[in-house]
C-alpha positions as CSV (number, residue, x, y, z in Angstrom):
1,X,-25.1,-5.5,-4.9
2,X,-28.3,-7.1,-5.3
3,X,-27.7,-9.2,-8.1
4,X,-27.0,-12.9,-7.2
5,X,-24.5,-12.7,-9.9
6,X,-21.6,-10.4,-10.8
7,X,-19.3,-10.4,-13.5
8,X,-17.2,-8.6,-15.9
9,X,-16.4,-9.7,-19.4
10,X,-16.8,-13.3,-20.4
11,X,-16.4,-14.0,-16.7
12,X,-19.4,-14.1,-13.6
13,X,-19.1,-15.1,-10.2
14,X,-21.3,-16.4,-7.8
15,X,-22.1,-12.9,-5.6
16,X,-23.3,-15.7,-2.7
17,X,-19.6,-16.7,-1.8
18,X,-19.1,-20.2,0.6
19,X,-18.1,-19.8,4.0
20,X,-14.7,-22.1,4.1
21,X,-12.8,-20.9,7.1
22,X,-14.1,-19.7,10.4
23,X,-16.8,-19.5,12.3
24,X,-18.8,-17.4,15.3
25,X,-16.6,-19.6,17.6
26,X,-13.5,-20.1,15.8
27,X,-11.8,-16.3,15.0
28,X,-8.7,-15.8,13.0
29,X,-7.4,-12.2,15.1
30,X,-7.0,-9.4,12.5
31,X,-7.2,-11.4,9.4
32,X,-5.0,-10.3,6.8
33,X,-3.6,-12.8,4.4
34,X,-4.6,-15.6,2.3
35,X,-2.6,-18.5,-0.1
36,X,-3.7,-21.3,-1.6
37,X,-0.6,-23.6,-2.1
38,X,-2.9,-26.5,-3.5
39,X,-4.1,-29.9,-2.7
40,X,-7.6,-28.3,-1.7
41,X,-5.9,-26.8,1.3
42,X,-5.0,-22.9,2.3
43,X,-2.8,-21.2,4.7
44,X,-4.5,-18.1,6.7
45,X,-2.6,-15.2,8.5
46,X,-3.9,-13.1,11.1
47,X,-2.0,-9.8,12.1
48,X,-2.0,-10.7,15.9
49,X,-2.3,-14.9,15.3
50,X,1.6,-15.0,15.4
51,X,1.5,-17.9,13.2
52,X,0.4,-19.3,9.6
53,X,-2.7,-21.7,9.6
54,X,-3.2,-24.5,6.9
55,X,-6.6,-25.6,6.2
56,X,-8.3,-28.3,4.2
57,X,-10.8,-27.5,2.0
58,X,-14.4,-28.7,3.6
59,X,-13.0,-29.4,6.8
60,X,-13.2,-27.7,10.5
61,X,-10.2,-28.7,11.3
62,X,-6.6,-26.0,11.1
63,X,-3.2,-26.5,11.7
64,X,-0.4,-24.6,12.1
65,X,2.2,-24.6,9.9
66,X,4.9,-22.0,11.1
67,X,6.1,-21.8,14.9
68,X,4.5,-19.1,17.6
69,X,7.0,-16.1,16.8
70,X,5.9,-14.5,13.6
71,X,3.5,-11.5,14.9
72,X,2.4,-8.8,12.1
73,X,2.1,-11.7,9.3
74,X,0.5,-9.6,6.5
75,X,1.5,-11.5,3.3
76,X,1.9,-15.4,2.2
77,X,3.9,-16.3,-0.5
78,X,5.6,-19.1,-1.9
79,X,8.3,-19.4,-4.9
80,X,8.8,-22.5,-6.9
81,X,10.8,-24.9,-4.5
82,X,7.6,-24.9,-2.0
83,X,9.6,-22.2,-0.2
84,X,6.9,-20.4,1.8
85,X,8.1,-16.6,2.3
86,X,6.0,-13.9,5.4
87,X,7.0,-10.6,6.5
88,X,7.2,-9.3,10.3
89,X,7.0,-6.0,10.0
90,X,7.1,-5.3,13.6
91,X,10.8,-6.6,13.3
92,X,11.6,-5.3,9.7
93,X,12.3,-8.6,8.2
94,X,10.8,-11.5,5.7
95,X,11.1,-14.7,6.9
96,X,11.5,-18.0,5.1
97,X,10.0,-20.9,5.6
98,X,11.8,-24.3,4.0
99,X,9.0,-27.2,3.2
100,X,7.8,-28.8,6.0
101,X,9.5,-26.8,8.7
102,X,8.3,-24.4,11.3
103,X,11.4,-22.3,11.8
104,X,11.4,-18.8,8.8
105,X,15.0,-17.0,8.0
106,X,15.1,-13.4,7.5
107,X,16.8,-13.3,4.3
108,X,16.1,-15.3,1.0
109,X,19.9,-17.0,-0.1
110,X,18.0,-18.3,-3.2
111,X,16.0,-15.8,-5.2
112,X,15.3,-11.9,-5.6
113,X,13.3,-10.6,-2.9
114,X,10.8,-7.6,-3.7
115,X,10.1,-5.8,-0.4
116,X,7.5,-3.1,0.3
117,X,9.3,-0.8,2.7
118,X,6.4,1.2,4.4
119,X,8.5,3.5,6.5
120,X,10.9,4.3,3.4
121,X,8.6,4.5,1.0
122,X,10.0,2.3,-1.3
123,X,10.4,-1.2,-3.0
124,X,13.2,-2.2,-1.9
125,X,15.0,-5.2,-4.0
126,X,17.4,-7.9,-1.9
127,X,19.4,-10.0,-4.9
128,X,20.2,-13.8,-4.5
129,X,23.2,-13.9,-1.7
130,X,22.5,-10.4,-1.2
131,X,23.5,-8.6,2.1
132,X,21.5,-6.3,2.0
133,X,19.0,-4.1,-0.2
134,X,19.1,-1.5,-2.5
135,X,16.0,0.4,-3.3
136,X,14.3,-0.4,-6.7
137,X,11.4,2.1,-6.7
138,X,11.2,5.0,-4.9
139,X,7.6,6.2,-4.2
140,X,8.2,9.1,-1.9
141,X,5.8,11.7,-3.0
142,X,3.5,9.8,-5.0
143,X,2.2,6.9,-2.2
144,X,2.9,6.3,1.1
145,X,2.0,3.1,3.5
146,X,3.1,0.4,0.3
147,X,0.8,-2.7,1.1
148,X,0.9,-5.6,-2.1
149,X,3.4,-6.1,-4.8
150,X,2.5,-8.2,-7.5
151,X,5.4,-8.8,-10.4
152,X,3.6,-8.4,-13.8
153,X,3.7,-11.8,-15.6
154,X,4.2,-10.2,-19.0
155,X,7.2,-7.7,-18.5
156,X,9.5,-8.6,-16.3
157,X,10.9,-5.0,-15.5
158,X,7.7,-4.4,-13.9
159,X,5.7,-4.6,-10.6
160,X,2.3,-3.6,-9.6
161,X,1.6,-1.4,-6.2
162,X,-0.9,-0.5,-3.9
163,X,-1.1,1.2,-0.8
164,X,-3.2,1.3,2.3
165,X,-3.6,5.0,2.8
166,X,-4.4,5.4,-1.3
167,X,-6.7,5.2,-3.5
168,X,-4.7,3.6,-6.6
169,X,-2.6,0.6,-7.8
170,X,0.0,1.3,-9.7
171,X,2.1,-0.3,-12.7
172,X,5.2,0.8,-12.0
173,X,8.9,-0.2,-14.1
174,X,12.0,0.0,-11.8
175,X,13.8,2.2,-11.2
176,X,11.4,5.0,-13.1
177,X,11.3,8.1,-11.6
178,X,6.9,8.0,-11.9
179,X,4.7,4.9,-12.4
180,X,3.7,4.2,-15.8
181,X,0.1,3.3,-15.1
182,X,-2.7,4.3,-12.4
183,X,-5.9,2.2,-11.9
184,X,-8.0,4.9,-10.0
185,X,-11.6,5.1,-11.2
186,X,-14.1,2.5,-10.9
187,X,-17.4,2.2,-13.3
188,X,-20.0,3.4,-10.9
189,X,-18.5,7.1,-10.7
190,X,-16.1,6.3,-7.4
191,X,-12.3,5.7,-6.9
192,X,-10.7,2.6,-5.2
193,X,-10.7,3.3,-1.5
194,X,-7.2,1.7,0.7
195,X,-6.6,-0.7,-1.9
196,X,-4.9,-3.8,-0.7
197,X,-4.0,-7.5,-2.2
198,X,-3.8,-7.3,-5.9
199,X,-3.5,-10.5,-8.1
200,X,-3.7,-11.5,-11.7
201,X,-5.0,-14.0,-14.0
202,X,-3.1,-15.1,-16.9
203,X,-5.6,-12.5,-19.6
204,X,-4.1,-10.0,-18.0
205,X,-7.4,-9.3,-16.0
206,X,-6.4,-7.2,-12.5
207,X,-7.9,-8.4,-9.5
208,X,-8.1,-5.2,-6.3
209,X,-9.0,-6.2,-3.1
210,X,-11.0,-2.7,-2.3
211,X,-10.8,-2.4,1.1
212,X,-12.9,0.5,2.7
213,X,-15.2,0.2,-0.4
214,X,-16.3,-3.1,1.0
215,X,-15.5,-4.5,-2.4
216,X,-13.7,-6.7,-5.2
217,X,-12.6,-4.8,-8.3
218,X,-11.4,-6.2,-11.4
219,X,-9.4,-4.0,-14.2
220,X,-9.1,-5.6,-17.6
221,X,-6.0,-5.5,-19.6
222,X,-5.2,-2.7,-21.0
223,X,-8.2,-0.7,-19.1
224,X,-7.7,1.8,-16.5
225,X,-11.6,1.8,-15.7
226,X,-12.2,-0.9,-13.0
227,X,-15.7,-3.2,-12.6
228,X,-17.0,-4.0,-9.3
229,X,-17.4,-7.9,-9.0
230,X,-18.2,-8.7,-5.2
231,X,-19.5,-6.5,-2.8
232,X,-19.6,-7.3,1.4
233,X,-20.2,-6.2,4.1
234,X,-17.0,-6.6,5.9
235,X,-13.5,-5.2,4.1
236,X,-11.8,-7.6,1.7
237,X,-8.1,-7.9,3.0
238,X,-7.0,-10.8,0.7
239,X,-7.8,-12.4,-2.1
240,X,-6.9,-15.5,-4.4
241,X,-7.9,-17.1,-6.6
242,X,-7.4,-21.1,-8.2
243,X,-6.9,-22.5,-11.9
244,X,-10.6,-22.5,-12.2
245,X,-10.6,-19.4,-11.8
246,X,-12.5,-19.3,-8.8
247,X,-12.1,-16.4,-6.3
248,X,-11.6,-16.8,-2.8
249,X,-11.4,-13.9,-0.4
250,X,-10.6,-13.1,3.7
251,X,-12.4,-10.5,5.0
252,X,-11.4,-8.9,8.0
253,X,-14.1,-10.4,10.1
254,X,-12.0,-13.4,9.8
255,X,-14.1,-15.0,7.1
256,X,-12.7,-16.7,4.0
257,X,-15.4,-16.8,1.1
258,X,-15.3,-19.0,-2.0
259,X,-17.4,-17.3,-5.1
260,X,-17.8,-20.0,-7.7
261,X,-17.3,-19.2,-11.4
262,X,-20.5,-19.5,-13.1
């Protein structure tokens, strides 16, 4: 895009993003995954780094905050306890990570788990002190290769999808037999493209990491016609964004841009 601005509604971004994490000699291997816990730092997951890195906002400097034995890391997440949560799906597990310690558990003993089951093609839904999962979505037929979930914020039956081989993200209520929404189309006359992390703001606005588009779509509430926001020339594999609604994203160059909002 050669605007130096891009936005959608009220809102407009800085299309000239700040580099924060990573440089020419300082690679994150296959980035994937992006959180931003707070306190002006963010962790960073590489599919092959075997390990979560925290950085601090500004500075040069990472650490890592998980031990050496977590390869194919795809997704950061944490709950409300500062519980940090990764998957492994080399090994078929999630791991959990208690605050301040290095060593993850494959099963959550506190809270629902939501789990995107690639080779089943399912969400699959692990209960507190569950044993073992049940499925809560069945996608067979309608997507393959599940990638982000996303719980909607305003209906808690709910839980948005996407999918790496795909071009859509769905809305989807569980255990329904078909999803009730599909964000496909995007306003220059092209469809989402291996759409990947998916996040919302509190308006309800839909955030799509669009990966082999090279872009960052947005889909307003209630709209199933998405806006390009941020175009690059590397794919967008994460994205994030903070209560000023500033949005950061990790390309898979191993970049992670901030794009101010204007």
């Amino acid at each position: 895009m050669p605007a130096t601005t891009a936005g959608t509604g009220n809102y407009t971004w800085n299309q000239t993003g700040i580099i924060l994490a990573d440089t020419a000699s300082s690679t994150i291997p296959q980035a994937c995954c992006v959180f931003l816990p707070g306190n002006d730092t963010f962790h960073i997951c590489g599919h092959t780094l075997r390990f979560v890195q925290s950085w601090v906002t500004g500075g040069a400097s990472r650490t890592a905050v998980t031990n050496n034995t977590g390869n194919h890391i795809d997704y950061i997440r944490f709950n409300k306890d500062e519980n940090m949560y990764t998957n492994a799906h080399d090994k078929n597990l999630v791991r959990r990570y208690a605050p301040n310690f290095a060593d993850g558990t494959a099963v959550d003993d506190s809270y629902t788990l939501y789990i995107a089951d690639q080779d089943n093609n399912r969400v699959a839904k692990l209960d507190q002190n569950a044993t073992s999962s049940v499925t809560s979505i069945n996608t067979n037929g309608i997507t393959s290769k599940l990638s982000a979930l996303l719980l909607n914020p305003f209906v808690s039956n709910q839980i948005y999808i996407s999918g790496d081989t795909g071009n859509t993200v769905y809305l989807w209520t569980f255990v329904a037999a078909t999803p009730s929404i599909t964000n496909t189309q995007v306003n220059c006359g092209s469809t989402l493209q291996a759409p990947r992390s998916i996040e919302m703001y509190a308006f309800g606005n839909l955030y799509v990491a669009d990966q082999n588009n090279f872009q960052v779509v947005t889909y307003s509430a209630n709209s199933t016609m998405g806006t390009i926001i941020l175009s690059f020339t590397a794919r967008p594999m994460d994205l994030a964004l903070n209560s000023q609604l500033n949005l950061y994203v990790l390309l898979d160059n191993g970049k992670l841009y901030k794009h101010q909002l204007i």
